[in-house]
C-alpha positions in Angstrom: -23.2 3.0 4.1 -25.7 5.8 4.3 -25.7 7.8 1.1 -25.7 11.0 2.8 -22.2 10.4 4.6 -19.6 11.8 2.6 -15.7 10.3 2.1 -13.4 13.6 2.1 -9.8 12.0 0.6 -7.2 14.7 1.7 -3.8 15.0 2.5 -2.4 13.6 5.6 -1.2 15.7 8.3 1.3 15.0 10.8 -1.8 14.8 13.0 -3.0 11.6 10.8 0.1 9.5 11.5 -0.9 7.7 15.1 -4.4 6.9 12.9 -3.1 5.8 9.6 -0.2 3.8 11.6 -2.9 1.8 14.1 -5.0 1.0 11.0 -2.3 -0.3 9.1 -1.6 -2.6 12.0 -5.2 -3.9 11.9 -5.2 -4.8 8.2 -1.4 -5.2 7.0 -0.8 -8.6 9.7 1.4 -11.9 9.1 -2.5 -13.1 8.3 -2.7 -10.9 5.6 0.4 -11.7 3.7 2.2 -14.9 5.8 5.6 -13.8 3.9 5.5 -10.3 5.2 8.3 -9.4 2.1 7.0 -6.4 3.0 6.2 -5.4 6.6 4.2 -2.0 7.9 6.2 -0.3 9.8 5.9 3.1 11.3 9.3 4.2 9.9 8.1 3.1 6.2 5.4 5.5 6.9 6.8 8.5 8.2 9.8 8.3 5.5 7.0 8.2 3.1 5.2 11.3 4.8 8.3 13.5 5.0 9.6 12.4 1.4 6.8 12.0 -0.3 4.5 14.5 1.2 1.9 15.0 -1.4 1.2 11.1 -2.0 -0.1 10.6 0.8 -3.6 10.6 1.3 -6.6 10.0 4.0 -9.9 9.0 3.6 -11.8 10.9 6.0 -15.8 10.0 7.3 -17.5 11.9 10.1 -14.4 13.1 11.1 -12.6 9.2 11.7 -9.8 8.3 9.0 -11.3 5.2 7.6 -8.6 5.0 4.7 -5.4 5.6 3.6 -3.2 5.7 0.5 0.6 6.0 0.4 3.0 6.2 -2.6 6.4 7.3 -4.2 7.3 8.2 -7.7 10.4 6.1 -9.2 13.1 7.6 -12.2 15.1 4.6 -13.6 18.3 5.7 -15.1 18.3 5.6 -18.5 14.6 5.7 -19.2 12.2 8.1 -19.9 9.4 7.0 -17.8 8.9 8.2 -14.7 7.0 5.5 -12.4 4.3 5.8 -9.8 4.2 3.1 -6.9 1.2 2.7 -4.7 3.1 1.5 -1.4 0.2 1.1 0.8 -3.4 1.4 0.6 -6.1 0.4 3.0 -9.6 0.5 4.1 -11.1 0.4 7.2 -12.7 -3.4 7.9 -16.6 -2.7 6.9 -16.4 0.1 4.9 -14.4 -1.9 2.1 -17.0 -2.1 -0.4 -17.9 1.9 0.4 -16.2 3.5 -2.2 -13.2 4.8 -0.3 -10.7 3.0 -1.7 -11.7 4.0 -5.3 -11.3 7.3 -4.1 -8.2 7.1 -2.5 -6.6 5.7 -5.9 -8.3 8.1 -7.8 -6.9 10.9 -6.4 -3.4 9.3 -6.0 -3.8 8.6 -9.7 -4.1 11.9 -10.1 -1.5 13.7 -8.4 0.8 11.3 -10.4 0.0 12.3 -13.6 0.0 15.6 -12.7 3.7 14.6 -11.8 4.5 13.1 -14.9 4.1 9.2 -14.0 3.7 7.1 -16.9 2.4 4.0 -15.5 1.6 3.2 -11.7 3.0 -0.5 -10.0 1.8 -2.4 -7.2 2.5 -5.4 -6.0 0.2 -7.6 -3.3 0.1 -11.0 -2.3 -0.8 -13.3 -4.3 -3.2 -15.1 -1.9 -5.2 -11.3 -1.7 -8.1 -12.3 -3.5 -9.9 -9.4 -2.9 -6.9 -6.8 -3.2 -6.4 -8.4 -6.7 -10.4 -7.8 -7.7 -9.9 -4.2 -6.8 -7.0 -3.5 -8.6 -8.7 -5.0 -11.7 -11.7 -3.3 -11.7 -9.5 -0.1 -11.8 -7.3 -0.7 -14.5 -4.4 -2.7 -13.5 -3.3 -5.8 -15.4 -0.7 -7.8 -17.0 0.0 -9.4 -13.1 3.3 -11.3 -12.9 4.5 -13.8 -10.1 7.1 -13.3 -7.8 8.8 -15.7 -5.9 9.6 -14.8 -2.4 11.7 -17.1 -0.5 13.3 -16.9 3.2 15.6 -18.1 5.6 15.0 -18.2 8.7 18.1 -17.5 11.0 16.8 -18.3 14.3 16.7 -22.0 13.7 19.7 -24.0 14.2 21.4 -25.3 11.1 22.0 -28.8 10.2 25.8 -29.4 10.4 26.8 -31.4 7.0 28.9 -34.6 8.0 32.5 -34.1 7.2 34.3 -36.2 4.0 37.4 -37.6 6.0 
């Protein structure tokens, strides 16, 4: 990347949706994460968008998004902490090593302190390699498994033999 072209992170308008939604298609894929737990969806996005207006972001080059951050804050009854929880973030195939993911977490960062988050969650999978790099390099540790299991109803079911 050229270092005169700059990475704007901004707010994302109703005019970003169609954008952020397509590039979400191209990275978040059944290749990406083969359990899709979690599946992108435009309806996750625009729930986010009008809930949770101020957390989420663009990365904007030469006028293309080329990145995108989305998140929520969490309150656990009970507790004192208020959470942040970085939903979705991605970068445009090509420009991952360009900065604009740092950016787009910085700035989410941020905006959550500034809301009074006391520690930020995210969860990837655990084949992600490189999602699990970047997330080091910016802070984030003490990583715990999951175990994600599924059932898959469209397959017949072996009927048990009967004790007569």
């Amino acid at each position: 990347m050229s270092e005169d072209i700059q990475i704007e992170i901004r707010d994302m308008t109703i005019d970003d949706l169609a954008a952020v939604f397509h590039l979400g298609e191209d990275l978040f894929t059944s290749a990406f994460s083969p359990s899709m737990y979690r599946t992108w969806d435009e309806y996750e996005i625009t729930s986010l968008f009008n809930t949770e207006t101020e957390l989420c972001l663009v990365a904007e080059m030469v006028d293309e998004i080329v990145g995108f951050a989305l998140g929520t804050t969490v309150e656990k009854q009970n507790s004192s902490w208020k959470y942040g929880y970085l939903v979705w973030i991605g970068v445009k195939p090509g420009l991952q090593q360009g900065g604009a993911g740092q950016l787009l977490f910085t700035e989410m960062r941020q905006r959550m302190e500034n809301q009074g988050v006391r520690m930020i969650v995210i969860d990837t999978d655990a084949e992600n390699e490189a999602g699990i790099k970047f997330f080091k390099k910016l802070g984030f540790d003490k990583m715990q498994q999951h175990v994600y299991m599924t059932l898959n109803l469209s397959k017949p079911r072996k009927k048990r033999k009967s004790r007569t």
